[in-house]
N, C-alpha and C positions, 0 to 999 in steps of 0.2 A: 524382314522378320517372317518366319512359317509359321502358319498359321495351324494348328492343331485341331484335329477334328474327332470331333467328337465320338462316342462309341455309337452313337444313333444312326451319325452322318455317313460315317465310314461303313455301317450293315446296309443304308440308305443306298449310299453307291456301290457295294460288291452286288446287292440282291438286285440294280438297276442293270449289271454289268457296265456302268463308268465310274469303277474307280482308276486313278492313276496309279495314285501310290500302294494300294492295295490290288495291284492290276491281278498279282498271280490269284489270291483268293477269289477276284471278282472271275475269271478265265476257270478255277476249279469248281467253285461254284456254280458257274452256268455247265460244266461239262456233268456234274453229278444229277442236276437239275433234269439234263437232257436225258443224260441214261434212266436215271428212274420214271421220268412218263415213258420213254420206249420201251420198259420193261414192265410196263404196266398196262402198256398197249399189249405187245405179247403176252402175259398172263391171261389177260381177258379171253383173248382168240384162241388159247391154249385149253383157258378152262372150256370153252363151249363145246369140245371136244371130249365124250363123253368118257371114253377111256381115259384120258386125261386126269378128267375130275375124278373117276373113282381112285385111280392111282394114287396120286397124289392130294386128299383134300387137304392134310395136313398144311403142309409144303402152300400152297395155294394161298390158305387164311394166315398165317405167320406173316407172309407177304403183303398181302393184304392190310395187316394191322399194322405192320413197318411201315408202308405208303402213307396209312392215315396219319399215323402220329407226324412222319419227315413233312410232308403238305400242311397240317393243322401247326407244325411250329413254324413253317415259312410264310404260311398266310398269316397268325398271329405278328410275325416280325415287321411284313408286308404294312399290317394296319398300326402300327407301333413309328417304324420309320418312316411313314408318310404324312408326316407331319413337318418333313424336313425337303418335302417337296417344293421346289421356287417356280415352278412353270405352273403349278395348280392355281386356278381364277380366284380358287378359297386364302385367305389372307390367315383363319387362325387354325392350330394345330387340329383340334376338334374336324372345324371344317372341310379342310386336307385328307381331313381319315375317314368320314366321311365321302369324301369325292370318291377317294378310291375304293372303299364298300360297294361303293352302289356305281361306279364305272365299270368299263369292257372290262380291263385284267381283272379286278376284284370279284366281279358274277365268276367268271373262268376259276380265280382260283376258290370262288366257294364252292362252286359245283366238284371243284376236284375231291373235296373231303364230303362233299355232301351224303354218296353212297350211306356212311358209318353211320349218321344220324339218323338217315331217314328208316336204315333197318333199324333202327332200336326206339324210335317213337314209334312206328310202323311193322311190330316182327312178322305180319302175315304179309306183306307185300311180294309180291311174284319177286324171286333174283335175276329173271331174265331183265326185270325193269333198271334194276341195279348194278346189272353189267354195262347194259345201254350207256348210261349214266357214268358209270368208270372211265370208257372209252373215250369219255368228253375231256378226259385228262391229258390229250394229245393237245387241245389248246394251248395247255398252259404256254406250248413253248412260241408262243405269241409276243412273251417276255423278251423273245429275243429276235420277231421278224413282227414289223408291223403291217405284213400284208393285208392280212384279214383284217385289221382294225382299219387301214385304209380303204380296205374295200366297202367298209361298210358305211364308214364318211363319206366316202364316194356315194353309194345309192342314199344315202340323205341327200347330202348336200343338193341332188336332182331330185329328190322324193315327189315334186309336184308332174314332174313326166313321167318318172317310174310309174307311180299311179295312173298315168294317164294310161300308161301303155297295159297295164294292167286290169284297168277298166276294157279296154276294148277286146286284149284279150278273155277274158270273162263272159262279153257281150257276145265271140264267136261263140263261147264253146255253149255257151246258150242258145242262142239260135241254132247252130248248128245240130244241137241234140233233141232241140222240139222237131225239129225239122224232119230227120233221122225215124224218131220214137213216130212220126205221123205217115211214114212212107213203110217202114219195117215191123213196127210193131204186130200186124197183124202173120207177116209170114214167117218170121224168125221171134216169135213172144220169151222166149228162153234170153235171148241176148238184145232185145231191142224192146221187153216188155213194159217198163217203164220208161220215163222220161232220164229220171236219175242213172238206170242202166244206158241209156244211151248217152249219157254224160261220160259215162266212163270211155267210150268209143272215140269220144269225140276229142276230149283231154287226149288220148294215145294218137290220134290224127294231126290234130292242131302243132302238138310237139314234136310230129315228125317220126315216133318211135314205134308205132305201126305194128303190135303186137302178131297182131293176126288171128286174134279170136273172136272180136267179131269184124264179121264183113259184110254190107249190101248186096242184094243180090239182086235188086230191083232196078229197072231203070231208071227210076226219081231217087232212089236210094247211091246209086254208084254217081250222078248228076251233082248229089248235093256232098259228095263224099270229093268230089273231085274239086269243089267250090272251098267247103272245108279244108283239103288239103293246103289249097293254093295260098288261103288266107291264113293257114299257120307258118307257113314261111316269112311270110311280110309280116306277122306279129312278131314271133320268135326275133325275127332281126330288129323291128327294132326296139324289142326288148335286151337285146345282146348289146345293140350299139349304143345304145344309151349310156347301159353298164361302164361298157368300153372309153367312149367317150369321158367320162365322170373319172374313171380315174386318169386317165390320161389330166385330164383339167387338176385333178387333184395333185400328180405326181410334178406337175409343170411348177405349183405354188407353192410346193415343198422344196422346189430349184432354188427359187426367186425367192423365198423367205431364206433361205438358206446362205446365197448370193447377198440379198441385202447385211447378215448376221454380218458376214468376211469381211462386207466392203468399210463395216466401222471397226471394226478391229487392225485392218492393216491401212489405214489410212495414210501413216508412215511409209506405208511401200517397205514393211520390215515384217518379219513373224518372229517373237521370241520367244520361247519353251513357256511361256504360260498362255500365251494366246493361242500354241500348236495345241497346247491340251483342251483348252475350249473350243475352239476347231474341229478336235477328233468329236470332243461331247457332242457337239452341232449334228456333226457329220450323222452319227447312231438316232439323233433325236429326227432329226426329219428324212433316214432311210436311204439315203446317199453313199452310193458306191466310192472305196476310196479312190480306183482311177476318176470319176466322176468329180469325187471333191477334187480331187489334185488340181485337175485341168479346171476347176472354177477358180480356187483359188491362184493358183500362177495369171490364169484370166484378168483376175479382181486388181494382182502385183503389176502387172504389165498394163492396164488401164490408167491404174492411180501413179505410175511412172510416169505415163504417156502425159498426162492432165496436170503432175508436177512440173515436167519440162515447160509445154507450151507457156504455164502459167510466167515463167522464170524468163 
């Protein structure tokens, strides 16, 4: 017997992009989705161009208020059918809508509408602040790569080495710029007159990016400038490697959670159109390529083959 789904569940999986049987809405939906943050990216970078804006202010605000309204009824929908969420920790409808409020997609998609609000509790707020803010509307399409959200599990999930590595880099550029501010301050006072100015010297050393506006010209000064250097390469890395590391660890568990899903579903050593469909679901929920899936699954069929024979 098919099972009917509901009008909640069915917005639930297009606005997720896994629906089956509403696969084309869920597939036109995410392409309308797409185009409107890219053209709202370009508007922004269009408006800041000042012929631009006086050209066209019209054109620009129409747009504008088209964005807020299409975002403020896809975020309303967002918190409406996430109550029909099964992978949320939250057990009741309430708590579900909740989760997602106040999780990664939910900030991203409040921030997309946020611009409209904050100019109208706020009308004297600079608009350069509120274009900044528009721009952040490139997130949204987060909805449909979980890089960044993985990246950012990633530097939790390590948070107590991040930190570490972050303390120490903090500790160079500290030292490094009392160091500096006590060797130059007296010959170059314009760029090395504070301690805080030669922070700034030192941040652009440590990370390698080496402006060139200010330089030592002493020889204690070029001494501790080459000490600084050295030790922003061995911070920098292994703040890089950590990163690196973390997701790699992260995208391994995403395999193996993914791996474990397949191997109770095809325990038969068969796949039949409702398990291929929770398969593909699988596949999108933990960011698994389909050659990737393929070859785990066929993996998974040819193991539990292998373990039926010997068994027999």
């Amino acid at each position: 017997m098919t099972k009917h789904l509901t009008l909640r569940q069915r917005l639930f999986l297009i606005l997720r992009y896994a629906s089956v049987k509403d696969k084309s809405a869920a597939l036109a939906f995410s392409w309308v989705m797409t185009l409107m943050v890219l053209l709202n990216v370009v508007a922004v970078i269009l408006e800041s161009v000042p012929a631009m804006e006086h050209a066209y202010p019209q054109a620009f605000a129409w747009f504008d208020a088209a964005s807020i309204l299409f975002f403020s009824i896809e975020y309303l929908l967002r918190i409406w059918t996430a109550a029909e969420n099964q992978r949320s920790p939250q057990t009741t409808a309430m708590g579900r809508r909740l989760h997602y409020i106040f999780g990664f997609h939910g900030l991203i998609d409040l921030v997309a509408i946020l611009p409209f609000f904050l100019q109208s509790l706020m009308p004297g707020l600079d608009l350069r602040v509120l274009r900044v803010i528009r721009i952040l509307r490139i997130l949204k399409l987060s909805h449909y790569s979980t890089a960044l959200e993985d990246l950012i599990a990633s530097i939790y999930a390590e948070r107590d080495s991040f930190i570490s590595a972050l303390y120490l880099l903090a500790l160079s550029i500290l030292i490094a710029s009392c160091l500096m501010y006590y060797a130059e301050h007296k010959l170059q006072p314009a760029q090395f007159g504070t301690i805080p100015d030669a922070m700034w010297w030192a941040i652009v050393t440590i990370t390698t990016v080496g402006y060139g506006d200010a330089v030592p010209v002493s020889g204690y000064g070029k001494f501790i400038g080459a000490l600084t250097a050295l030790s922003g390469v061995f911070t920098v890395a292994l703040l890089t490697g950590i990163v690196a590391s973390a997701f790699a660890t992260r995208v391994r568990r995403q395999e193996i959670e993914f791996t474990t899903e397949v191997e109770e579903l095809v325990k038969d050593g068969h796949i039949d159109a409702k398990e291929q469909r929770t398969i593909e679901h699988l596949r999108k929920e933990f960011g698994i390529t389909e050659i990737h899936a393929k070859a785990i699954v066929r993996q998974v069929i040819e193991e539990s083959a292998s373990g039926a024979h010997h068994t027999h």
